[in-house]
Each structure stands twice: as structure tokens, then as C-alpha cells.
ROTILUM-22020 format. One record per residue (C-alpha): x negated, y negated, z; residue in one letter. Coordinates in nm, 3 decimals. Example, Ala and Ser with C-alpha at 12.3 -4.5 7.8 and 13.67 -1.06 7.14 Angstrom:
[[-1.230, 0.450, 0.780], a]
[[-1.367, 0.106, 0.714], s]
# end
This chain:
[[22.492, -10.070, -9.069], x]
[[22.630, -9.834, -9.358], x]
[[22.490, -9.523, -9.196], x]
[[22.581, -9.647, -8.816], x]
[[22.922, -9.671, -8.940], x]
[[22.960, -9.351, -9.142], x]
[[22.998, -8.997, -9.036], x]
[[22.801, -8.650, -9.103], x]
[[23.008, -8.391, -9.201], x]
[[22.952, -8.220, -8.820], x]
[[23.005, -8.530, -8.693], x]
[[23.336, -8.607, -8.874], x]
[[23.523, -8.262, -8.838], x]
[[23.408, -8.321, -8.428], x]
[[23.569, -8.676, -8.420], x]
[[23.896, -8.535, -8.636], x]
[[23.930, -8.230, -8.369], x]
[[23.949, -8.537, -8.099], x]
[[24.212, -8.761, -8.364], x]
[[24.511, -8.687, -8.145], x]
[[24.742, -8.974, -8.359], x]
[[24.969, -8.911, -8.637], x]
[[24.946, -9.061, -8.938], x]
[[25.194, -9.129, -9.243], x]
[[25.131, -9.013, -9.627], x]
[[24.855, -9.323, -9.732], x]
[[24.803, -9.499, -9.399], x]
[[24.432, -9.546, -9.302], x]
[[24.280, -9.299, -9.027], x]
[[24.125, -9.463, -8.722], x]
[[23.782, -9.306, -8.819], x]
[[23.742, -9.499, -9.143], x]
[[23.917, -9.840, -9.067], x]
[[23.533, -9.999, -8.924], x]
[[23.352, -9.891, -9.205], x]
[[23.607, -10.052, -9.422], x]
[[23.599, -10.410, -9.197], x]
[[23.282, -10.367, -9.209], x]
[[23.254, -10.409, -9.626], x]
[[23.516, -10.624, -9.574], x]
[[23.321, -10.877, -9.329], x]
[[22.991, -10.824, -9.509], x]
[[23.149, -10.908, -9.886], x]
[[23.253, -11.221, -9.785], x]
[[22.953, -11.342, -9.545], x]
[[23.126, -11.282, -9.239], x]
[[22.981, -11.048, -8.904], x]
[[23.142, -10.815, -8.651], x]
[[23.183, -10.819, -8.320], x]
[[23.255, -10.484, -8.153], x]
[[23.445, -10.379, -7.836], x]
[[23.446, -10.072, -7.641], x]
[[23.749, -10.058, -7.352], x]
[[23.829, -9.758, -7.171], x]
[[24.171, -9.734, -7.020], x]
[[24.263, -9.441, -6.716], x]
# end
């Protein structure tokens, strides 16, 4: 699930040339917030359930 969640570096500069939001000095970029719930969830016996909606 680590290495699902985690980025190459191709693959990150790709997904940060398509980060379009702004983000303030210390507040946590879109890209690694799942990795971090992930821990998160995992550390304390928990699972995830994922999501994927698409909005026009």
C-alpha cells in the first residue's frame, strides 16, 4: 500500500505540474495528505476507503 500511495520522482513533478491550488507556508499538499491517512489508519488498526468523483 506504501508504494501504491507514494510517488516516483517522474511521477511526482507530473502530478505537481497539474497542482493548480495554493498553499500557505506549512500546510500539507494534496499529493501527500493519503499517504499520511494512510500511516495514520494503519498505526492504529484502522482501513481506508477511497473515493474517486469527477465533477464538470
Amino acid at each position: 500500500m506504501e508504494r501504491a500511495l507514494c510517488f516516483g520522482p517522474a511521477e511526482r513533478a507530473a502530478a505537481d505540474a497539474q497542482d493548480w491550488l495554493s498553499y500557505t507556508p506549512g500546510e500539507e499538499r494534496v499529493l501527500d495528505g493519503p499517504l499520511r491517512m494512510w500511516r495514520y489508519a494503519a498505526g492504529n488498526g484502522l482501513g481506508l476507503c477511497g473515493l474517486a468523483v469527477h465533477l464538470y
